[in-house]
C-alpha positions, 0 to 999 in steps of 0.5 A: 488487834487495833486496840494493842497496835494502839497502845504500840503506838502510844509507846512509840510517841512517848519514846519520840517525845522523849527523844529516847529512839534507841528502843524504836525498833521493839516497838516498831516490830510489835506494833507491826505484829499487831497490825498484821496479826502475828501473834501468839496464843496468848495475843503477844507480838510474835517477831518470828512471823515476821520472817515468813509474812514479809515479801520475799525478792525473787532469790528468797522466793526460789531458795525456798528455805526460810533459815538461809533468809532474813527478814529487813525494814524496807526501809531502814530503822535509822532513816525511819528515825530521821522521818520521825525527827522530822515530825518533831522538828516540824512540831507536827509529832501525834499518835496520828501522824507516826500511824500515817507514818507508819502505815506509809513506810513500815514494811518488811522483806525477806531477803537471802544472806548474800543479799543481805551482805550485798546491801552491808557491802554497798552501805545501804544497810543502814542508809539510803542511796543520796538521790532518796533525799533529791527532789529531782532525782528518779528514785526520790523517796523510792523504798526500793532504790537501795534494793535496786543498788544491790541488784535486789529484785520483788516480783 
């Protein structure tokens, strides 16, 4: 599996290279399957794994049923983005440093859809709380700060 997140990640640098980030999502996601084996007969990424293998809160836990749940980035696509722009703006972007980056911030949860709605309700969907980006705030670069605005808990 090492051999094809590799070869995820070579497309993820390229992408980032050539500032195209629209597409970062696939690959993202596959190299996530990859990285955690979800994959098909065949050794093809299987997105719908990703549902069931993500951490559950505690509301997707007790519905017990996968189809009244969906699967989200921990943190969200666009503020991975802004992390991989940063790598550029830095002139520090490599196949190591999105890796580290990656391994550090890629993560999926399972959440209910009225949890869902919750964090689109408060705007975290998309974005993170302001005190993510304060140094001298509690929950600076906390993942989990805008599930705990929404009153999402993990157990």
């Amino acid at each position: 599996m090492d051999y094809y997140a590799g070869i995820e990640l070579q497309h993820i640098y390229l992408e980032v290279y050539a500032e195209r980030y629209h597409s970062l999502r696939q690959y993202f996601e596959a190299y996530y399957c990859y990285r955690h084996g979800l994959v098909t007969r065949q050794n093809k990424p299987d997105w719908a794994q990703i549902l069931p293998h993500a951490m559950p809160s505690k509301a997707a836990r007790a519905t017990g049923y996968l189809k009244l749940c969906v699967s989200e980035l921990k943190l969200p696509l666009e503020v991975m983005v802004g992390k991989l722009k940063t790598l550029v703006r830095d002139d520090e972007l490599s196949v190591a440093a999105i890796q580290h980056l990656l391994e550090q911030e890629l993560a999926y949860v399972r959440i209910t859809r009225e949890e869902w709605k919750r964090l689109k309700d408060k705007g975290l969907l998309t974005a993170m709380p302001a005190d993510y980006y304060r140094p001298d705030a509690q929950c600076y670069q906390d993942a989990d700060s805008r599930f705990q605005r929404a009153a999402i808990s993990f157990s």
